[in-house]
C-alpha positions as a Markdown table, in Angstrom:
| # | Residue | x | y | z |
|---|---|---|---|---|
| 1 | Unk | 200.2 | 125.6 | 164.3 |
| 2 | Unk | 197.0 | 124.1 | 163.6 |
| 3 | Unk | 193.8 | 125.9 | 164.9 |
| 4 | Unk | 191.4 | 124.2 | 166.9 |
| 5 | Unk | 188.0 | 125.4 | 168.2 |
| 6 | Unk | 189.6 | 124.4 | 171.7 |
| 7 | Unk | 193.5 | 124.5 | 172.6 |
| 8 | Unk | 194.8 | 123.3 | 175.2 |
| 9 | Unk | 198.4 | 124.5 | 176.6 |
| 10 | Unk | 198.0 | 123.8 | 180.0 |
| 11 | Unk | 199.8 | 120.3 | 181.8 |
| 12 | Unk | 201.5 | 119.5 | 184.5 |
| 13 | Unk | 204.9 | 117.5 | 185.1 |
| 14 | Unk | 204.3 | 113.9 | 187.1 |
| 15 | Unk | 204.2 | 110.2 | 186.8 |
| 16 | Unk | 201.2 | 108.3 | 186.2 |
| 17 | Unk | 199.7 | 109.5 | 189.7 |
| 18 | Unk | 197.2 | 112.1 | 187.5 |
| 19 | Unk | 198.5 | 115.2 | 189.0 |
| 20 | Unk | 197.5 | 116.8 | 185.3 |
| 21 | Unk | 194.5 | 115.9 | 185.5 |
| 22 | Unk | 194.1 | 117.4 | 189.3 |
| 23 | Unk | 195.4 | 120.5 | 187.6 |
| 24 | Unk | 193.1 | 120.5 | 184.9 |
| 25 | Unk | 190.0 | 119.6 | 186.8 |
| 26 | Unk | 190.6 | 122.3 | 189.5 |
| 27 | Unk | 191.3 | 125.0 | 186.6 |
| 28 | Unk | 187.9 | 123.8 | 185.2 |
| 29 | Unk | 186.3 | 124.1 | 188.0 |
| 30 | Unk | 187.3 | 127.3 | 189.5 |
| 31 | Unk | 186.3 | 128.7 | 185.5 |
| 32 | Unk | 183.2 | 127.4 | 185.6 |
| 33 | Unk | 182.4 | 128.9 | 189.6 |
| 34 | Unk | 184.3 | 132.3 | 188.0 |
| 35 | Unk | 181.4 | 131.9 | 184.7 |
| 36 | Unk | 178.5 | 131.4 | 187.0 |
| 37 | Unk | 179.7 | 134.8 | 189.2 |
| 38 | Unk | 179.2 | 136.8 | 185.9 |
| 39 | Unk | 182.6 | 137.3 | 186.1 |
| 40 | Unk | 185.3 | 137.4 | 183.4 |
| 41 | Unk | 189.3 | 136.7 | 183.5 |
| 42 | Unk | 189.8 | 140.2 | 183.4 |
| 43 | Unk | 187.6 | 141.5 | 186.1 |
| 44 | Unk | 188.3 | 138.1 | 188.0 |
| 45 | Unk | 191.9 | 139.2 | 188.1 |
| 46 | Unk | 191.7 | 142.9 | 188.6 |
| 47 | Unk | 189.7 | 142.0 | 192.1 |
| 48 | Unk | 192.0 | 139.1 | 192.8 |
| 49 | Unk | 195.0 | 141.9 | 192.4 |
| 50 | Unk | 196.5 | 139.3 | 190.0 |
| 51 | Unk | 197.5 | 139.4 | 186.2 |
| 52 | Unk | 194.7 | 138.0 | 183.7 |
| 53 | Unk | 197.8 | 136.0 | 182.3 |
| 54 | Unk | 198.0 | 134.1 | 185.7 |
| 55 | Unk | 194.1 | 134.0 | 186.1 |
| 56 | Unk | 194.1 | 132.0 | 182.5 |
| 57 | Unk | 197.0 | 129.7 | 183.3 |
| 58 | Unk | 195.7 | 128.7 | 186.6 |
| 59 | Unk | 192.5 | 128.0 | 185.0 |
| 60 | Unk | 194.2 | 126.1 | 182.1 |
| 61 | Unk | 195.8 | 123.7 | 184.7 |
| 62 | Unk | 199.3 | 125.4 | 183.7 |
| 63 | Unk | 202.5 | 123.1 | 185.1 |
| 64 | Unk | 204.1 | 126.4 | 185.6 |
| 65 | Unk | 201.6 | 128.3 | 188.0 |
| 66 | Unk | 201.2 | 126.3 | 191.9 |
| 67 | Unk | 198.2 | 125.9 | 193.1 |
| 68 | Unk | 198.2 | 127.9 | 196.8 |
| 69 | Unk | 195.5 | 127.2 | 199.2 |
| 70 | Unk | 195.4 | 131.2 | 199.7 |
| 71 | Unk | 194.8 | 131.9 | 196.0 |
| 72 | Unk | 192.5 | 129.0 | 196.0 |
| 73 | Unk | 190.3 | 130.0 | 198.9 |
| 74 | Unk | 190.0 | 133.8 | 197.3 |
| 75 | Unk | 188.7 | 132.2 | 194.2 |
| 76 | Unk | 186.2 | 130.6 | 195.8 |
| 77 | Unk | 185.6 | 133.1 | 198.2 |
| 78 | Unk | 185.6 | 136.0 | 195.5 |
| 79 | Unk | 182.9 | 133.6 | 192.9 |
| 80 | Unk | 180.7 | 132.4 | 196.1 |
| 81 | Unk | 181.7 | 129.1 | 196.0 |
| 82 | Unk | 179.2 | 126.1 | 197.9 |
| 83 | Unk | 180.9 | 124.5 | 200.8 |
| 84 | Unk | 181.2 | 121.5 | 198.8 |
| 85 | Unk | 182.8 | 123.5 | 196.0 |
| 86 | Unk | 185.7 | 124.9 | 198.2 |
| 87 | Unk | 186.0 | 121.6 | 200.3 |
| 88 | Unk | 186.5 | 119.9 | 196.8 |
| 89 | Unk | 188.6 | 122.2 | 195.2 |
| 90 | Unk | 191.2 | 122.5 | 198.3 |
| 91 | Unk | 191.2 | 118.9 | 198.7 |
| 92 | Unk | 191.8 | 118.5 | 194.8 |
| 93 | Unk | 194.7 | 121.5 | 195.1 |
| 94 | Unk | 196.6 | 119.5 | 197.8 |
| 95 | Unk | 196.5 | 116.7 | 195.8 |
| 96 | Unk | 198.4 | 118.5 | 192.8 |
| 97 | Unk | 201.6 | 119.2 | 195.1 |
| 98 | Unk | 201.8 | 115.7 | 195.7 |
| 99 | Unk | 203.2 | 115.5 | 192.0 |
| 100 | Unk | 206.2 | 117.6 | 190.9 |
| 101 | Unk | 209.2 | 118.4 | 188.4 |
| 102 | Unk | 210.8 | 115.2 | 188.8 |
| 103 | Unk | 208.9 | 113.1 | 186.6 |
| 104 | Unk | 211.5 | 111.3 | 184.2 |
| 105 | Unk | 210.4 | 113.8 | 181.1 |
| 106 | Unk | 211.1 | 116.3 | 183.0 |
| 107 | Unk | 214.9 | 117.1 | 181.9 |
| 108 | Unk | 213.1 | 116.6 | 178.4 |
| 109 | Unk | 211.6 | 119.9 | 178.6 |
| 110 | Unk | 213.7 | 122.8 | 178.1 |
| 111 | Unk | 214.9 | 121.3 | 174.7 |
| 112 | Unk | 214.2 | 118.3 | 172.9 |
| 113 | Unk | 210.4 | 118.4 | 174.0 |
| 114 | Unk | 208.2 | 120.7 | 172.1 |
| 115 | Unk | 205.7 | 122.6 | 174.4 |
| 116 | Unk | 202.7 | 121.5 | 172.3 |
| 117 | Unk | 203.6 | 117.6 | 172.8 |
| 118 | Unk | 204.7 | 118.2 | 176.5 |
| 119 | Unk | 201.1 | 118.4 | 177.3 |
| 120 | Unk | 200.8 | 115.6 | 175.6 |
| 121 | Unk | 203.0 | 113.2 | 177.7 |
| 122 | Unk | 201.8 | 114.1 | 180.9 |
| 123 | Unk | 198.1 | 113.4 | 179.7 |
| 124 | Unk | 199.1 | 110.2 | 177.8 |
| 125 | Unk | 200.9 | 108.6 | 181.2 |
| 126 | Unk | 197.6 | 109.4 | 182.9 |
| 127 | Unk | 195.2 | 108.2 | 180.8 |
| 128 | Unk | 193.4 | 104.7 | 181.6 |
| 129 | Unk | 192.8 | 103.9 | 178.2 |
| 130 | Unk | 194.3 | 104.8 | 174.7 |
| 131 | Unk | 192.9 | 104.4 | 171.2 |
| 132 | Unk | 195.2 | 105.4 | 168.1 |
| 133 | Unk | 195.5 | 105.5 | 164.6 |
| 134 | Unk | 198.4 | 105.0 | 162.4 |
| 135 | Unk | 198.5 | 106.0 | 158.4 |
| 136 | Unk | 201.9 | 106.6 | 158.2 |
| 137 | Unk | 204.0 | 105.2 | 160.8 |
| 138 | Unk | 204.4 | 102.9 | 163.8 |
| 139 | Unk | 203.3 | 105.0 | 166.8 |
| 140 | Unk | 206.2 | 106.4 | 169.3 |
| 141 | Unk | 204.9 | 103.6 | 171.9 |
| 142 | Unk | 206.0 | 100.8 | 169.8 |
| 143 | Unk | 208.8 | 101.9 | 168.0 |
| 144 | Unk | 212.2 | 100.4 | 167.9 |
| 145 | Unk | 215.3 | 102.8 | 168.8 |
| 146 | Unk | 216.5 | 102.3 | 165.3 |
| 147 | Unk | 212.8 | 102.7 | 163.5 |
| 148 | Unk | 212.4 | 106.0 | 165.9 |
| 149 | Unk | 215.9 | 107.4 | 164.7 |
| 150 | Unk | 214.8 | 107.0 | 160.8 |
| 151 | Unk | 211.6 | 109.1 | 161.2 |
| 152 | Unk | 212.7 | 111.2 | 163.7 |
| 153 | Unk | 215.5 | 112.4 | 161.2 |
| 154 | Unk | 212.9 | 113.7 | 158.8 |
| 155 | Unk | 212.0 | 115.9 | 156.9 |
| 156 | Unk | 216.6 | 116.9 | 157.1 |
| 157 | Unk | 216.8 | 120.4 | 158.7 |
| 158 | Unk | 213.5 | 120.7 | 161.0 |
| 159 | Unk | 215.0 | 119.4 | 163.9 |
| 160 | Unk | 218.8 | 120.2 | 164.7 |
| 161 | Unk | 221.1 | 116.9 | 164.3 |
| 162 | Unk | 222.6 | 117.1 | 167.8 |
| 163 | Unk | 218.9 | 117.3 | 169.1 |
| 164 | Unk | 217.5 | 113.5 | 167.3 |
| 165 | Unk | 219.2 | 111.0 | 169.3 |
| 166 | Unk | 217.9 | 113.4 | 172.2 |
| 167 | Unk | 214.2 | 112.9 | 170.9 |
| 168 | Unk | 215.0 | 109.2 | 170.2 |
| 169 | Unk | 216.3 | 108.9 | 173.9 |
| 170 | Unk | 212.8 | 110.4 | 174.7 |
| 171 | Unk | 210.7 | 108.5 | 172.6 |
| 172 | Unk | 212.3 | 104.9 | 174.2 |
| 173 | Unk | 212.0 | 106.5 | 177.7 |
| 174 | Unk | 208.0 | 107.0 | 177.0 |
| 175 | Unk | 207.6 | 102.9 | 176.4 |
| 176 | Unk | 208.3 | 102.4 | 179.6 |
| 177 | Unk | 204.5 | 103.6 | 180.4 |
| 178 | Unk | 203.7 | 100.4 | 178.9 |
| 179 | Unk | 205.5 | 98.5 | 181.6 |
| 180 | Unk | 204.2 | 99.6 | 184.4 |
| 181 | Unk | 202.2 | 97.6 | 186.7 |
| 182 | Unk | 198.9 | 99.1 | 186.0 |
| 183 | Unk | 199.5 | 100.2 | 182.4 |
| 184 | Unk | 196.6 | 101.8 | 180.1 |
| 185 | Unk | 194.9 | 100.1 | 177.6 |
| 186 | Unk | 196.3 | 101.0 | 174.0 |
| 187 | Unk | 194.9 | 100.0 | 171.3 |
| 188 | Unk | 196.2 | 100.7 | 167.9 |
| 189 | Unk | 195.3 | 100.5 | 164.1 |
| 190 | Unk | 197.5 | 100.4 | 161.7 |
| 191 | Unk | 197.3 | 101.2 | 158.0 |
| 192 | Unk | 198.8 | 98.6 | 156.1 |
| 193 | Unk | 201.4 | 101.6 | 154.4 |
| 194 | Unk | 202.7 | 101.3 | 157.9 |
| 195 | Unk | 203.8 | 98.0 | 157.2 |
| 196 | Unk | 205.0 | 98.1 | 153.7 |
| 197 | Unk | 207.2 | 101.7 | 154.1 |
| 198 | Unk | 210.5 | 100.2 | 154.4 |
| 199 | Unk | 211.5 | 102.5 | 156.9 |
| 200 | Unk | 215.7 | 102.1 | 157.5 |
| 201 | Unk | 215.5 | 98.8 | 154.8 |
| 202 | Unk | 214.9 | 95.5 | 155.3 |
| 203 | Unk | 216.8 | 94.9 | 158.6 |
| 204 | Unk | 215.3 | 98.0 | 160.6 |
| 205 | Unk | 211.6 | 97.1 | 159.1 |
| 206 | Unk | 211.8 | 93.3 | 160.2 |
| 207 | Unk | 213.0 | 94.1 | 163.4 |
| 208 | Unk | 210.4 | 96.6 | 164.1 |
| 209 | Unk | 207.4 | 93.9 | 162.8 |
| 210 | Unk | 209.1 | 91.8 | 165.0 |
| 211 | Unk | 209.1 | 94.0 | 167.8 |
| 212 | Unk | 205.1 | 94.8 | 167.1 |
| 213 | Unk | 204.2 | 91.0 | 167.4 |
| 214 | Unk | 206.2 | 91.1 | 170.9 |
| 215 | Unk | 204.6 | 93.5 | 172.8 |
| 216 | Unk | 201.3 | 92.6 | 170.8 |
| 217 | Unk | 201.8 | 89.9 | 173.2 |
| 218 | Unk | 200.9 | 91.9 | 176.2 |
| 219 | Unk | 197.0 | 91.8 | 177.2 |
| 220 | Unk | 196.6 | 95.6 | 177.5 |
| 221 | Unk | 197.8 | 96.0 | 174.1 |
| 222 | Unk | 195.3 | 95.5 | 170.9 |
| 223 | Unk | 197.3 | 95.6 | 167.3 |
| 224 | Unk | 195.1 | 95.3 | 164.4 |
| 225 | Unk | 196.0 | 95.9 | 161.0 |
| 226 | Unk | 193.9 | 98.2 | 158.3 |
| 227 | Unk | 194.6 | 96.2 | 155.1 |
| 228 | Unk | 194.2 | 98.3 | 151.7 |
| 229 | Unk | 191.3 | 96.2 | 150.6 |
| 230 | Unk | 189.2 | 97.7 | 153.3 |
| 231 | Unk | 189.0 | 100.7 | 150.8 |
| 232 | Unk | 187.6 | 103.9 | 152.2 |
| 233 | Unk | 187.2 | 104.3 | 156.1 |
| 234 | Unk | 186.7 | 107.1 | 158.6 |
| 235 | Unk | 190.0 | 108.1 | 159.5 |
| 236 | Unk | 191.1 | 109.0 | 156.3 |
| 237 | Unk | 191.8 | 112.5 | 157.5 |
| 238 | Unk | 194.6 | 112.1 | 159.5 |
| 239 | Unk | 196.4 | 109.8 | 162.5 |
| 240 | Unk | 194.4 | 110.8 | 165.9 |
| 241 | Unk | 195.3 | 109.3 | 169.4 |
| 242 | Unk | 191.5 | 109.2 | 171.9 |
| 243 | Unk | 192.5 | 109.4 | 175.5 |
| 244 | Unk | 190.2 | 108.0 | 178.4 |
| 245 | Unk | 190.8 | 108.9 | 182.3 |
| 246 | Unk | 190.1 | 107.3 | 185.4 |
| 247 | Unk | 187.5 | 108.3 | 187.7 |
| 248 | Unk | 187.9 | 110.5 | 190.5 |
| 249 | Unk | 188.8 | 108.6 | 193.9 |
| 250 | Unk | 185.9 | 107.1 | 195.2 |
| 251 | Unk | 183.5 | 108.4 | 192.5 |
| 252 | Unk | 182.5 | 107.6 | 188.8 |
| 253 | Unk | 183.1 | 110.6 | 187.3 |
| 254 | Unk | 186.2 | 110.9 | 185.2 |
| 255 | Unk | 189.0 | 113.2 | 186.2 |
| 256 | Unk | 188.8 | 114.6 | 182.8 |
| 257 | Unk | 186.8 | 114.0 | 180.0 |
| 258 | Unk | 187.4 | 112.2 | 176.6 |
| 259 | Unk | 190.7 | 114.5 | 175.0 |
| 260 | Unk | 191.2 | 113.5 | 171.2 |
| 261 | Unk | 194.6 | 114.6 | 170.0 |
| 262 | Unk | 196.1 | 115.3 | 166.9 |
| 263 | Unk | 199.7 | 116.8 | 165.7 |
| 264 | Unk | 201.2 | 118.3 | 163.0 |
| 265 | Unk | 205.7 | 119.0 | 162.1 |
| 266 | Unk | 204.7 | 122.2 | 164.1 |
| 267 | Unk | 201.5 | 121.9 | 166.9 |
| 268 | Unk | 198.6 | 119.6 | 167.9 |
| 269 | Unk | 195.3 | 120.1 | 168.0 |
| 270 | Unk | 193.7 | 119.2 | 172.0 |
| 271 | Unk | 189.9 | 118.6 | 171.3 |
| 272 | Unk | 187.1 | 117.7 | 174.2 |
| 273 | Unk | 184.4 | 119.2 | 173.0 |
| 274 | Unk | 181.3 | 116.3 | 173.1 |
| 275 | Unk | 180.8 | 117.0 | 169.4 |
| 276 | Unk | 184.6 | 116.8 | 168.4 |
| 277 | Unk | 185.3 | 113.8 | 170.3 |
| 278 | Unk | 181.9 | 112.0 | 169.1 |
| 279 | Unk | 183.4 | 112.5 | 165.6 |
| 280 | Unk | 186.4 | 110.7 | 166.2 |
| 281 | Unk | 184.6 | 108.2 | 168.0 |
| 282 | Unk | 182.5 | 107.3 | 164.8 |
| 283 | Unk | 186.0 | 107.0 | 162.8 |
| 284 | Unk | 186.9 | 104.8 | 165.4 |
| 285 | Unk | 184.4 | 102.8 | 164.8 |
| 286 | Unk | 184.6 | 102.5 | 161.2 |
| 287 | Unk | 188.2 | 101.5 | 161.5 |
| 288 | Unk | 187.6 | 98.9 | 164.1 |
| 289 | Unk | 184.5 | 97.8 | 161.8 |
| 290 | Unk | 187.0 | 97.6 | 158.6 |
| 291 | Unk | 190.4 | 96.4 | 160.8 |
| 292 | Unk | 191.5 | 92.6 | 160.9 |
| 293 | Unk | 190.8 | 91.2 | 163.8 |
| 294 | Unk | 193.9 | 90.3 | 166.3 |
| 295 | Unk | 194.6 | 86.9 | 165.2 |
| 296 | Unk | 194.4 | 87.8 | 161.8 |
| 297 | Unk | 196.1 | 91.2 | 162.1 |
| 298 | Unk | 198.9 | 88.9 | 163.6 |
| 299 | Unk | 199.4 | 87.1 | 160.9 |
| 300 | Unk | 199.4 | 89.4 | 158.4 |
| 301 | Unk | 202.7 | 91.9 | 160.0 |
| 302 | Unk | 204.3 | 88.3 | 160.6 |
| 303 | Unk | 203.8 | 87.5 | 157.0 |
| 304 | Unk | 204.8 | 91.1 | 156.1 |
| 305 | Unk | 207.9 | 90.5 | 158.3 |
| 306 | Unk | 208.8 | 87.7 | 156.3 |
| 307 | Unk | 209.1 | 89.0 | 153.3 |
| 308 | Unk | 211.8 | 91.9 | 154.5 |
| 309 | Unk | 213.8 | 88.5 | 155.5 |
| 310 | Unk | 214.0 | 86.4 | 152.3 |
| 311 | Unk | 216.8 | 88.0 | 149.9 |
């Protein structure tokens, strides 16, 4: 698996009501009140009578751990926590029961659903906004069942035959995030090589261009195309997805803060450091300064689609 100066394995398992990033912030927060006691996970969990395993996992926002208002309130009580602190943090720990285990992925993640990309999904179906770029492929969002069965299929041998049309089945379910009566903002860029790879042939590839003008259709949705004239641009590294969140209830600060994400055949890198997601921020603004615009992008995969018709 890739390395990355921060990774995240932590997630929880609901809809699009944010109980991850409950988790997530309350883990957060009850690391930085056990950081300001001078305390670390070892010590923490020696005086809570409690494994340093458990300690880390609560802290990490772990789907598997729940959050108890006892355990809570001996955290706070144990790193002097404010009044305003506690009242928060039990507030914010109710909250996370509201979720629970059956969100639609959730018979997902015991096989077809790598760990790594679990997180993933449960942060992507929170998430008020999403920026993504493409090199390679059309993302999992917008993918037709046949385009998704092509790539999912490859490289022969990594992933088990019986288990692909289980991944495809997973990869359709995820669209319906963009459905939803509140969905997030994507907005995607697309390498022209996304276009021209004639994933399936000529039948699979129209259809799928066709199916990208569709839901380009949608207002929450921005599709603009990265033509090879535009030369050398900033996310010539790799794909990367940016993930935004809503604010708190009632407030203006963000459940959680600015995650970029990047995968591999085998992990994913989870990034929020300021400086890591300020880089990624400055390729995503070279690509949007290089990328067609809409109207031009649109015309462009319809042309594209046109010639996987003829002959």
């Amino acid at each position: 698996m890739l390395q990355s100066s921060k990774l995240v394995i932590g997630g929880s398992v609901s809809d699009t009501d944010g109980s991850a990033l409950l988790r997530r912030r309350v883990g957060r927060k009850l690391a930085g009140l056990r950081k300001g006691a001078g305390l670390s996970q070892e010590k923490a969990a020696a005086l809570l009578q409690r494994s340093p395993a458990t300690v880390h996992r609560i802290e990490a926002g772990d789907h598997r751990i729940k959050f108890r208002d006892i355990e809570v309130k001996a955290m706070c009580e144990l790193y002097n926590a404010s009044p305003e602190d506690r009242a928060e943090l039990l507030a914010l720990t109710a909250e996370t029961r509201n979720g629970g285990a059956s969100a639609w992925w959730h018979d997902y993640t015991n096989t077809s659903l790598p760990s790594w990309f679990g997180l993933f999904v449960r942060l992507e179906a929170s998430a008020e906004r999403i920026r993504q770029y493409e090199p390679e492929s059309v993302p999992g969002l917008l993918q037709t069942r046949e385009y998704a069965r092509e790539v999912t299929g490859v490289p022969q041998g990594l992933i088990a035959e019986q288990e692909v049309d289980r991944q495809v089945d997973f990869r359709i379910e995820r669209q319906r995030l963009l459905h939803h009566p509140r969905p997030p903002h994507l907005s995607v860029v697309l390498s022209e090589a996304v276009l021209r790879r004639a994933v399936g042939g000529r039948k699979v590839m129209a259809a799928q261009l066709q199916h990208l003008l569709d839901a380009a259709q949608s207002p929450s949705l921005e599709l603009r195309v990265l033509p090879f004239e535009a030369g050398v641009h900033g996310g010539m590294t790799s794909a990367f997805t940016i993930l935004e969140f809503p604010a708190m209830p009632g407030g203006t600060e963000p459940l959680e803060p600015p995650l970029v994400y990047v995968d591999s055949l085998t992990g994913a890198l989870y990034l929020d450091k300021p400086t890591e997601v300020a880089a990624y921020e400055l390729a995503w603004s070279d690509l949007a300064a290089r990328a067609l615009d809409k109207k031009t992008s649109r015309t462009f995969i319809t042309t594209t689609m046109e010639e996987y018709t003829r002959g």
